[in-house]
N, C-alpha and C positions, 0 to 999 in steps of 0.2 A: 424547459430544462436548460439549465448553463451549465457549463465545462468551462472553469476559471482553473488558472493559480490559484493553489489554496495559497490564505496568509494568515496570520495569527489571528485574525478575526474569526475564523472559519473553528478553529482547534477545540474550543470547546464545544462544540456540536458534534465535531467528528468524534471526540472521545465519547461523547453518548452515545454515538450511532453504534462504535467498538465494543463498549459494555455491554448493549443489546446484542450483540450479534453472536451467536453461538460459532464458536470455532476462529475468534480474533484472540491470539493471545497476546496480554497484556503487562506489561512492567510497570510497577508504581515511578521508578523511576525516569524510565525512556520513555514513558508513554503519560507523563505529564505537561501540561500547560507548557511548562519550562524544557523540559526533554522535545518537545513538538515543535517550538519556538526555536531552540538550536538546530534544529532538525531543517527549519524553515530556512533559516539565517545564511545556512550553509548551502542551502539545494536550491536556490529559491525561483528557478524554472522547470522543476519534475516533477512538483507536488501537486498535485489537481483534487478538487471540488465539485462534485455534481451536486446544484444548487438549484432545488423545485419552492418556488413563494415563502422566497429567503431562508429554508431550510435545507441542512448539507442532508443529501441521501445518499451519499456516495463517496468514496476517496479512494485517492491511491497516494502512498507515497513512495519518491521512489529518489535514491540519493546513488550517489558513484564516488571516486575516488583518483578521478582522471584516466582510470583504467577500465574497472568493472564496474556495471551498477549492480543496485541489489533493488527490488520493488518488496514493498511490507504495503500492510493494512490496508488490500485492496479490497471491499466493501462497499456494499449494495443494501440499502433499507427493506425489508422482508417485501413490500406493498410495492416494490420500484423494481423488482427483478423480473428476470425472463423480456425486456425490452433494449438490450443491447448498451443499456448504459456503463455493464461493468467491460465489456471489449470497448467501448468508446474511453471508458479511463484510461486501457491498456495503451490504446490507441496513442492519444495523447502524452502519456507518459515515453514510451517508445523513442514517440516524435521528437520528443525533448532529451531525452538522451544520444539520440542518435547526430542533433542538429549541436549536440556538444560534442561529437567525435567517440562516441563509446558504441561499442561493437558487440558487447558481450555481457549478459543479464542475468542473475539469477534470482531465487527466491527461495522459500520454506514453507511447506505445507505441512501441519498437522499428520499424522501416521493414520488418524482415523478421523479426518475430511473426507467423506469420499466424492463428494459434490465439490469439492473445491479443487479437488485432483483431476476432477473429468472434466471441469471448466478449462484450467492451465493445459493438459492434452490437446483440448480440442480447439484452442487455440497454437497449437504446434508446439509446446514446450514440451520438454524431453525430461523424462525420469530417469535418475542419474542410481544407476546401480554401484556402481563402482565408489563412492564417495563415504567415508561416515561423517555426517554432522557433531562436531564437535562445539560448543563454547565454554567461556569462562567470565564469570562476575566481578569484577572488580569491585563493588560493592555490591554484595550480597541484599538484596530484597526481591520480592516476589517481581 
């Protein structure tokens, strides 16, 4: 098992591993070849690859803004779980953010993950009562 930089080489496997994976939510827009590639362009030391006999089982990505980061599409291949590969993403991602001066993390779990919610806990992340999650589309698609 590797732990790379993901790079646009990687993207379209991660977007298959995303499809499969129940409980990754997906934007046709953001979450295209193109959307993943800017994504890349801009972050291009927080993004990581779990990489088993040239196939990604794993990702995180995770971008900032010289202030805050935020981590998305952290993911684990159903057959590759429960061996520390998705804390070793975390790991890694962390690493890279922190080694850029960022101090302060967040993310967004589904309301009804609940295996994904007791992962981020049990890793010390903190359920934030006090906030409501708001966005808005710029363009409008799924």
């Amino acid at each position: 098992m590797n732990i790379a930089l993901m790079d646009e080489s990687h993207v379209e496997q991660a977007i298959a591993l995303w499809r499969r994976t129940p409980g990754v939510g997906l934007r046709s827009l953001d979450d295209s070849l193109d959307g993943i590639g800017k994504l890349l362009r801009r972050n291009p030391t927080t993004c990581f690859a779990a990489v088993l006999d040239h196939q990604v089982v794993g990702t995180v990505l995770c971008a900032h803004d010289g202030r805050r980061g935020h981590m998305y599409h952290l993911c684990v291949a159903a057959n590759q779980r429960r061996q520390g590969l998705g804390r070793a993403l975390v790991r890694a991602a962390l690493g890279a953010l922190d080694a850029e001066g960022i101090r302060k993390v967040s993310l967004v779990v589904y309301s009804d993950n609940s295996s994904g919610l007791a992962f981020w806990q049990s890793l010390g992340w903190q359920l934030r009562s006090d906030l409501t999650y708001l966005d808005f589309a710029i363009e409008a698609q799924d």
